[in-house]
C-alpha positions as CSV (number, residue, x, y, z in Angstrom):
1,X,0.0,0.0,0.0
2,X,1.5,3.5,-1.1
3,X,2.5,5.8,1.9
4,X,-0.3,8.4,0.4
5,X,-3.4,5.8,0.8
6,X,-2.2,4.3,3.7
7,X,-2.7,8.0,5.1
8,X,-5.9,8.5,3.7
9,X,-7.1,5.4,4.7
10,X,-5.3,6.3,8.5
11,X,-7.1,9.5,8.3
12,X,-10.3,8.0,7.4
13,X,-10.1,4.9,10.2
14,X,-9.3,7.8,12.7
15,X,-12.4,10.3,11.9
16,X,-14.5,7.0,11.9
17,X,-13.3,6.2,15.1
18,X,-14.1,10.4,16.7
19,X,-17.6,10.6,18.4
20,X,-19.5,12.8,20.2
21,X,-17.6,13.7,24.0
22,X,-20.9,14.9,25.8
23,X,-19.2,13.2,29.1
24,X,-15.9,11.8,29.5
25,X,-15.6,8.0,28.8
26,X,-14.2,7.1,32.3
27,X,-17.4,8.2,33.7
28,X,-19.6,6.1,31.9
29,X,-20.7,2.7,33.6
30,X,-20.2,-0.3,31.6
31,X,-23.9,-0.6,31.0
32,X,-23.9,2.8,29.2
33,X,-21.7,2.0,26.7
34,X,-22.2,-1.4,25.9
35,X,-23.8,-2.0,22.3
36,X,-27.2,-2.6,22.7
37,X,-28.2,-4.4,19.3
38,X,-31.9,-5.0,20.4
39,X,-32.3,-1.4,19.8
40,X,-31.3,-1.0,16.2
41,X,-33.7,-0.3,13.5
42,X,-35.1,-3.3,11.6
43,X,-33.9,-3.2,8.4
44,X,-36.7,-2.5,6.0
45,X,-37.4,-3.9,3.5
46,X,-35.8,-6.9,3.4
47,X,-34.2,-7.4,0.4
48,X,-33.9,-10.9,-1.1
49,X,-30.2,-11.8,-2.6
50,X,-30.6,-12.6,-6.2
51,X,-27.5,-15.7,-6.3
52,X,-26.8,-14.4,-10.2
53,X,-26.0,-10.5,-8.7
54,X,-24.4,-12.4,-5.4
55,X,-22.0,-14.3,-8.4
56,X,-21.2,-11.3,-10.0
57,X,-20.6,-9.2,-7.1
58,X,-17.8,-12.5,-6.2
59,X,-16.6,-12.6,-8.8
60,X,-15.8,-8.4,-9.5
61,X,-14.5,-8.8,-5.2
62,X,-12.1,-11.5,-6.7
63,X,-10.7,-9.4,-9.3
64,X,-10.0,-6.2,-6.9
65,X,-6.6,-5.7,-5.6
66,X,-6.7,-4.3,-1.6
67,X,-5.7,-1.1,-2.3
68,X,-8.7,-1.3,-4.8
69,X,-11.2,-2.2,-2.1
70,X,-9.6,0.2,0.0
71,X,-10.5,3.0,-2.1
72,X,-13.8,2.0,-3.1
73,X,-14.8,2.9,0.6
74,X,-12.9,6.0,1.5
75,X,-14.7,9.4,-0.4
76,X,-12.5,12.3,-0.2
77,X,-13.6,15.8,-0.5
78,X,-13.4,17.5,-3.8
79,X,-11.7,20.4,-2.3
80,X,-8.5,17.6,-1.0
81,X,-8.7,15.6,-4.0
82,X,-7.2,15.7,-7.8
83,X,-9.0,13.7,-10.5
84,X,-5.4,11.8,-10.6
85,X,-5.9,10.8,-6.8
86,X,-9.4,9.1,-7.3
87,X,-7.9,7.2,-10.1
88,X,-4.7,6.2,-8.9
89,X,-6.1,5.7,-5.7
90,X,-9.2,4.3,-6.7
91,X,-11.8,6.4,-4.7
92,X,-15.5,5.1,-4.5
93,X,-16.8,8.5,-4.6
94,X,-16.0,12.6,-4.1
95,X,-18.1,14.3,-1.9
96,X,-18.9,17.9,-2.7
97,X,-19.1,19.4,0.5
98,X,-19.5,23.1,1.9
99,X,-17.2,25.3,0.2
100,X,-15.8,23.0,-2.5
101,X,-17.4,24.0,-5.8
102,X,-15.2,24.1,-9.1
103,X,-12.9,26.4,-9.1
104,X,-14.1,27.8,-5.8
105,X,-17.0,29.4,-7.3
106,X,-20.2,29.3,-5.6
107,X,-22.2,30.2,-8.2
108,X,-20.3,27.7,-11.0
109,X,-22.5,27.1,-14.2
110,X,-23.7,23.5,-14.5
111,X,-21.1,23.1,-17.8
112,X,-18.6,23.6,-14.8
113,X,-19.9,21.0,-12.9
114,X,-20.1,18.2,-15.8
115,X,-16.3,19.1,-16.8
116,X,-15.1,18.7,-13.2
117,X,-17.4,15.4,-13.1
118,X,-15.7,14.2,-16.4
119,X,-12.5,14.6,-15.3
């Protein structure tokens, strides 16, 4: 794995990993932060595996190097990331957050937008 992914993928594990700090850990009993899976969501609706798309989606996995699965899952910003990154490092998607617009224009014309896309 190239020093620059393993970073991203670092910096990605580690903002995963941040939550909320309303009260110090140490102060919390056992019991409040155990994982309580009875109070998930359902998952609705169910949706029935179709073994032809299951066979596909093996054999595509099979075919994927790690640093390819690695970078399906991370999205960078399109403010942090060159069209050069997401294809040498594979990236899944681009989020366009606050702020991040082509060429830093808030008001960019949709032609902007589908070059920046293309690229």
């Amino acid at each position: 794995m190239t020093q620059k992914l393993l970073t991203l993928v670092s910096a990605a594990a580690l903002l995963a990993a941040c939550q909320s700090v309303d009260a110090p850990r140490q102060q919390l009993s056992d019991a409040a932060i155990a994982i309580k899976p009875e109070r998930w969501p359902l998952q609705s609706p169910v949706i029935e595996r179709n073994p032809e798309h299951e066979a596909k989606i093996r054999d595509l996995l099979s075919r994927m190097t790690l640093e390819e699965k690695v970078g399906q899952v991370v999205q960078a910003d399109i403010a942090s990331v060159t069209p050069q990154q997401v294809r040498d490092y594979h990236l899944g998607s681009v989020l366009n957050g606050g702020s991040s617009e082509p060429g830093g224009d808030n008001r960019a014309a949709t032609e902007a937008w589908l070059e920046l896309a293309d690229e």
